[in-house]
C-alpha positions in Angstrom: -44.5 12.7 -49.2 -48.2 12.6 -47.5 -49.1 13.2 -44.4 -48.8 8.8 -43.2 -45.7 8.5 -44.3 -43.9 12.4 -42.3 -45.7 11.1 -39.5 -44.2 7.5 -39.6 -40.4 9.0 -40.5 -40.6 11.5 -37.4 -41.7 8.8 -34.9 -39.2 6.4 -36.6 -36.4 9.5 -35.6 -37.8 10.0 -32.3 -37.2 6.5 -31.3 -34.0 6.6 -32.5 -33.0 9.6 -30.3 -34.5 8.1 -27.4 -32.5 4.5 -28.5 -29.1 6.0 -28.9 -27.7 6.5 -25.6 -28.7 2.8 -25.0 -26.9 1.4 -28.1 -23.8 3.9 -27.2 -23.8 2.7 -23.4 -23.5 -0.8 -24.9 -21.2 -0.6 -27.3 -18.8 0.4 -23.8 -17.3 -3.5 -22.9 -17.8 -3.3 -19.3 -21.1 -1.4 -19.5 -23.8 -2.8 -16.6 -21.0 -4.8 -14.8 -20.1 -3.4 -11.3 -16.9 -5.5 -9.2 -16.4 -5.1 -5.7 -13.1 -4.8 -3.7 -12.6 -4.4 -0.1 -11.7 -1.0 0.4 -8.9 0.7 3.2 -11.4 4.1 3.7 -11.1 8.1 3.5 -8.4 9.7 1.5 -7.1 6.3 0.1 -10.4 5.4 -1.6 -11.2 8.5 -2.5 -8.0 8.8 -4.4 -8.6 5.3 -6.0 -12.1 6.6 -6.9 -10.8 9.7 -8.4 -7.8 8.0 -10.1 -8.9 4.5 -11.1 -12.6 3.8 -11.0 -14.0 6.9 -12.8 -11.5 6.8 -15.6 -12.4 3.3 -15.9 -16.2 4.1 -15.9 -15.6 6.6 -18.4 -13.9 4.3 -20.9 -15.2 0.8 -20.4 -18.7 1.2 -18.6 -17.4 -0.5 -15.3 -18.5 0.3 -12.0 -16.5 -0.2 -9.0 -17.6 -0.4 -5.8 -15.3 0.3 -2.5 -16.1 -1.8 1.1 -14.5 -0.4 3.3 -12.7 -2.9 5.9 -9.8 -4.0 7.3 -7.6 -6.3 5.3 -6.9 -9.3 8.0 -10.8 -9.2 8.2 -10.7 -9.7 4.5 -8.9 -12.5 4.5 -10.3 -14.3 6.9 -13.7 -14.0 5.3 -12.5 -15.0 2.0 -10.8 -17.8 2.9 -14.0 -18.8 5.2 -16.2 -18.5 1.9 -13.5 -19.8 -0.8 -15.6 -20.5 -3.5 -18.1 -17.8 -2.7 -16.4 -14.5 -2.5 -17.3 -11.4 -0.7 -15.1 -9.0 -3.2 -13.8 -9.6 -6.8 -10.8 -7.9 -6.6 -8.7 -7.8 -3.1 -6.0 -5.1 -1.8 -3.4 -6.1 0.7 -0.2 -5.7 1.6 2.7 -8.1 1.1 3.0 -9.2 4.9 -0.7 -10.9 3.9 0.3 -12.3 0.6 1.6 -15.8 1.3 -1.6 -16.2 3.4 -4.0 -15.6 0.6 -1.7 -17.6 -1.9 -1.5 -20.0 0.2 -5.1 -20.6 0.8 -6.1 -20.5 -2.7 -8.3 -17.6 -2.8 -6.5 -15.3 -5.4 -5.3 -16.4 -9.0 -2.1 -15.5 -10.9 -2.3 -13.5 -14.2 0.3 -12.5 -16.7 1.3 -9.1 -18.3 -0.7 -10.9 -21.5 -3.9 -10.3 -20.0 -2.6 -7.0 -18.0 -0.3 -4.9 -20.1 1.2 -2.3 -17.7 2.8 -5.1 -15.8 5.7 -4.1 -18.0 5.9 -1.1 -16.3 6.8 -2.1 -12.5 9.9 -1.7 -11.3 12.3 -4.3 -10.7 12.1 -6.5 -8.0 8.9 -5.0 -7.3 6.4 -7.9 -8.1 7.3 -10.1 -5.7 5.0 -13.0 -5.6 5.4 -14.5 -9.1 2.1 -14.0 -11.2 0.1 -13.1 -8.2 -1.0 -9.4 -7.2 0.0 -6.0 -8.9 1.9 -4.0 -6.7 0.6 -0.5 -6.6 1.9 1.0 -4.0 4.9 1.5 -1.5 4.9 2.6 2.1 8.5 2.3 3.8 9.7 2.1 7.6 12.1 4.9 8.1 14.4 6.6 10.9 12.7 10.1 11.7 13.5 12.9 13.7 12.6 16.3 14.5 14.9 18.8 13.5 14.8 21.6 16.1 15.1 19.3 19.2 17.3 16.4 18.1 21.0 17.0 17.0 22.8 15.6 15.2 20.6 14.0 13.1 19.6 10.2 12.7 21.4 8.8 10.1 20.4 4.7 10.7 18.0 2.5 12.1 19.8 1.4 14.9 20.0 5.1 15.9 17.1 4.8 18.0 20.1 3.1 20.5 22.0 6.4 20.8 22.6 7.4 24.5 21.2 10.9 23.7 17.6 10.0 22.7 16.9 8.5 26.2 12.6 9.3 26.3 12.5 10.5 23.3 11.9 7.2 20.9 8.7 6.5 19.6 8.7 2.9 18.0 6.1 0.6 16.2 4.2 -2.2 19.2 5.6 -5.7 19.2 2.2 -7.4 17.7 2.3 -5.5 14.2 3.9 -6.4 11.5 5.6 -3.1 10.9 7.7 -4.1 14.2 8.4 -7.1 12.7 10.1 -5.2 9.7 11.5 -2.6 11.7 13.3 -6.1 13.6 14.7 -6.9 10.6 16.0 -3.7 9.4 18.0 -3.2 12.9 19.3 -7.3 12.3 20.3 -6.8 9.3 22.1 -3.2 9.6 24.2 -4.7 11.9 25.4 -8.0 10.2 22.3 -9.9 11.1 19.6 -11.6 9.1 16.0 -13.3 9.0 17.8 -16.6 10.2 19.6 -14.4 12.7 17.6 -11.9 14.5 20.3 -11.5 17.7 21.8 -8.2 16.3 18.0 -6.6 16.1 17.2 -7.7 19.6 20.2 -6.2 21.0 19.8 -3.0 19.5 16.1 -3.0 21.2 18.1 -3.7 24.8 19.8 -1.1 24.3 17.1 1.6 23.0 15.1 0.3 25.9 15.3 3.6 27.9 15.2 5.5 24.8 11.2 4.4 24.4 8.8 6.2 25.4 5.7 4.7 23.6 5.6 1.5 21.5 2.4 3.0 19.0 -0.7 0.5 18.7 -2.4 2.5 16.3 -1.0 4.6 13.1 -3.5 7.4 14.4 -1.7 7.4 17.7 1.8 7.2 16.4 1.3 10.4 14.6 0.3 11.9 17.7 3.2 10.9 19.7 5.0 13.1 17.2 3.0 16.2 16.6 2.3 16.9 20.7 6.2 16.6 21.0 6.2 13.4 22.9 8.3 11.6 20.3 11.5 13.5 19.0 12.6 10.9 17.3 12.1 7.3 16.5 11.1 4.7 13.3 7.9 5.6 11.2 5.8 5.2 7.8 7.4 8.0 4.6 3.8 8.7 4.5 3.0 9.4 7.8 6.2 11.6 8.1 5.8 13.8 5.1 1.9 14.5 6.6 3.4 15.8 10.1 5.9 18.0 7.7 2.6 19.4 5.7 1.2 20.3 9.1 4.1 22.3 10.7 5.6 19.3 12.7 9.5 19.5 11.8 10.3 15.9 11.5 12.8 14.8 8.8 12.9 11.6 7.4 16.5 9.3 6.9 17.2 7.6 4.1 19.7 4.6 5.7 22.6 4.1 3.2 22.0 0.3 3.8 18.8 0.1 2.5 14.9 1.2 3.0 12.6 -1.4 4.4 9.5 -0.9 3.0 5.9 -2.8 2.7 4.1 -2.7 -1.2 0.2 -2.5 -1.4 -1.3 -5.5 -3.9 -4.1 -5.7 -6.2 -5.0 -9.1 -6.5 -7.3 -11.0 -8.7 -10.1 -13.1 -6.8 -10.3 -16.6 -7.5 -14.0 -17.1 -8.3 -15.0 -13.4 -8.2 -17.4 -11.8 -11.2 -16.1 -11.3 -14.6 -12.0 -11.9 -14.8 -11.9 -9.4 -17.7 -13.4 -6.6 -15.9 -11.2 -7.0 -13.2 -8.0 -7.4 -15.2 -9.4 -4.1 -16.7 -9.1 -2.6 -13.6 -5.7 -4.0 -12.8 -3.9 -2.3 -15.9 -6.2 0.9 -15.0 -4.4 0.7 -11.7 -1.0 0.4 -13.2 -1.6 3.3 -15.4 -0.1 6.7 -14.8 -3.3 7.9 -14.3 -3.9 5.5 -11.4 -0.4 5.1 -10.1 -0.1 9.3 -9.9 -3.0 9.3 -7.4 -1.5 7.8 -4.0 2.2 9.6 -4.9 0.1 12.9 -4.5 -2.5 12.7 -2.3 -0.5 10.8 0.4 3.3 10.9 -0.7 3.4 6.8 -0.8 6.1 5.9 -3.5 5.2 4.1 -6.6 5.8 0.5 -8.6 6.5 2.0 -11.8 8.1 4.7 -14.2 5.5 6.8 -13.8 6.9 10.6 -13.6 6.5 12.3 -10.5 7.1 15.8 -12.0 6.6 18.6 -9.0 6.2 16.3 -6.1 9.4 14.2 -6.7 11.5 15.6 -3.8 8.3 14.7 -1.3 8.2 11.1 -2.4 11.0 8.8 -0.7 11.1 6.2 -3.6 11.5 8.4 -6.5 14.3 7.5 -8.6 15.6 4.3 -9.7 18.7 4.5 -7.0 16.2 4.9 -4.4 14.1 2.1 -5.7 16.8 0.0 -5.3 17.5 0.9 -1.7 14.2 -1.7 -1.1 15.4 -4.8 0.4 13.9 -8.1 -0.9 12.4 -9.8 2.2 10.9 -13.4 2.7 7.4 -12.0 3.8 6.4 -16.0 4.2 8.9 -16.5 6.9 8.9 -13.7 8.8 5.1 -13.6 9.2 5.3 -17.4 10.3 7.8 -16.2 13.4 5.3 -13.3 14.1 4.1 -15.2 17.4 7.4 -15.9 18.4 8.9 -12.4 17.7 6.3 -10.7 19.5 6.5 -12.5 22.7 10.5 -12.0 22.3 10.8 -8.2 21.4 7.8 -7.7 24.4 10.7 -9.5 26.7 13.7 -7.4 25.8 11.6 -4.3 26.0 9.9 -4.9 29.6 12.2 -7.4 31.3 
C-alpha cells in the first residue's frame, strides 16, 4: 500500500467514527421528535421524568417535554384552539373526561396500537377507547389515632356526636366534595339520582366541621397542626402526614372506596400519533406504573407488583381494587353547580 492510498483509508475511518453516533441515533424510531404534555409539577413530574420519559429516551429517541399547568386551564385552552393544540398528549382526571370527549379534542386508541392496555385492571378504563388510566387517588375516612377513639370505620362517620370541631372536609366547589357527596348517599341507601341521604349526613356533621379545605396544601395543614382530628381525605395525602410523624390512619369503608383515576389521553391533532402511543404503553409499563405507587403512595391501574411498599398503597390487591365504585363522572359533574350551591346551604344555614 503507498502512501495515497493509507492516507485515503485513515480519513475514510475517521469519517466513519465521527458518522457513527449519527447513523446509531437514527436507527432509534423516535430519534429528533420531542411531544409535549401539560404537566401537574414537583414530585409528580419528576417521577414521570424519571419513570417514563428517560426510559423512553433511552430506547426510542423521544423526548418529552413537561408544562407545568393546571388541568381545567388545559382544557379550556385546548378546546379554545381545537385543531391547533398546545400539548400532544394531555393528563387529567376522570371528573374532566366527558368534557374533553365531549368536545372532541382527544381520540380513542385500542390496545392494537398500545399493548399494555391488557394490563389495567378491570373496570378501570372507564371511558371506552379513550385515555389510559394511570393512576388512582381515593377519598377516604381518616383519623388520628391518639386523639380520636374509637376509630372511623365509614364515611358517614364524620356525623358522630363525638367528633363535634374536629372534622376537616373537602369545600363545596371541588369536585372531590362532589365525590365525597356521593359516597355518604350512597352508604346510606342513596344514589346519584338520589343525593337526600348524603345531604343529611352533612346536616348532621354540621357542628362537627371545623374547616371545609379550598386547597390540598391547606387540608394537609389542617391535619398536621392538630386542627383536624378527623375527617374525609386523599390515600395519598394521608400516607404523607404518616411519613412525617402525623398519626393519622386511613379507613378502608367495607362498602366501597371512592376514588378519582389520572388519564393519559391522546391529543386529537397533536405531533406524531406513534410517538405518543409510544409513550402511552411506556406509561403502562411497570417501569412507569411503579413510579407514582412509590414516590407518592397513589394506587395503580394494573398488575404491576408492588413488592415492599404494598401495605402503604390503599389499592393493592385485587379485593381492594374492587372496593372502587363505578361512577357516572358525566352526570355528576353536570349537577356540580347545583350541588355546590346545595351542600353550601346545609352547611351554613
Amino acid at each position: 500500500m503507498n502512501r495515497r492510498d493509507f492516507l485515503k483509508l485513515s480519513s475514510m475511518s475517521a469519517a466513519s467514527l465521527v458518522v457513527a453516533p449519527a447513523v446509531l441515533a437514527q436507527q432509534k424510531k423516535f430519534a429528533g421528535v420531542t411531544l409535549r404534555i401539560n404537566g401537574y409539577g414537583g414530585l409528580y413530574d419528576k417521577t414521570l421524568i424519571e419513570c417514563v420519559a428517560k426510559p423512553l429516551e433511552a430506547k426510542t429517541g423521544l423526548k418529552i417535554e413537561y408544562m407545568a399547568s393546571t388541568t381545567s386551564a388545559d382544557v379550556v385552552k385546548l378546546i379554545a384552539n381545537k385543531g391547533n393544540p398546545h400539548i400532544d398528549l394531555f393528563m387529567g382526571d376522570s371528573p374532566l373526561m366527558p368534557d374533553v370527549i365531549a368536545a372532541g379534542v382527544v381520540e380513542p386508541f385500542t390496545v392494537a396500537e398500545v399493548p399494555n392496555i391488557s394490563r389495567i385492571l378491570p373496570n378501570f378504563r372507564e371511558f371506552g377507547g379513550y385515555g389510559a388510566p394511570f393512576s388512582v387517588a381515593s377519598i377516604v375516612p381518616v383519623y388520628n389515632s391518639d386523639t380520636v377513639k374509637p376509630p372511623l370505620t365509614s364515611y358517614s362517620d364524620i356525623a358522630r356526636t363525638d367528633l363535634k370541631g374536629k372534622i376537616a372536609i373537602f369545600a363545596s366547589n371541588q369536585f372531590p366534595a362532589f365525590l365525597a357527596l356521593l359516597a355518604l348517599a350512597e352508604e346510606n341507601g342513596g344514589s346519584l339520582a338520589n343525593l337526600e341521604p348524603g345531604y343529611k349526613v352533612l346536616r348532621a356533621a354540621k357542628e362537627n366541621i371545623v374547616a371545609l379545605a379550598a386547597s390540598t396544601v391547606s387540608h394537609v395543614q389542617l391535619f398536621r397542626q392538630g386542627e383536624a382530628q378527623a375527617g374525609l381525605l386523599w390515600d395519598g395525602r394521608a400516607h404523607e402526614l404518616r411519613k412525617t410523624g402525623t398519626p393519622v390512619q386511613t379507613v378502608v369503608p367495607s362498602k366501597g372506596l371512592y376514588a378519582v383515576t389520572s388519564y393519559v389521553n391522546l391529543v386529537k391533532g397533536g405531533r406524531n400519533r406513534d410517538a405518543a402511543l409510544a409513550y402511552i404503553d411506556q406509561m403502562l409499563s411497570d417501569e412507569g406504573m411503579i413510579g407514582l405507587p412509590r414516590a407518592l403512595r397513589y394506587g395503580p391501574t394494573t398488575d404491576v407488583k408492588l413488592g415492599d411498599i404494598a401495605s402503604e398503597v390503599l389499592i393493592n390487591s385485587p379485593e381492594r381494587a374492587a372496593l372502587k365504585k363505578s361512577i357516572d363522572w358525566a352526570s355528576l359533574m353536570q349537577q356540580r353547580s347545583v350541588l355546590t350551591e346545595r351542600m353550601n346551604k346545609d352547611l351554613q344555614g
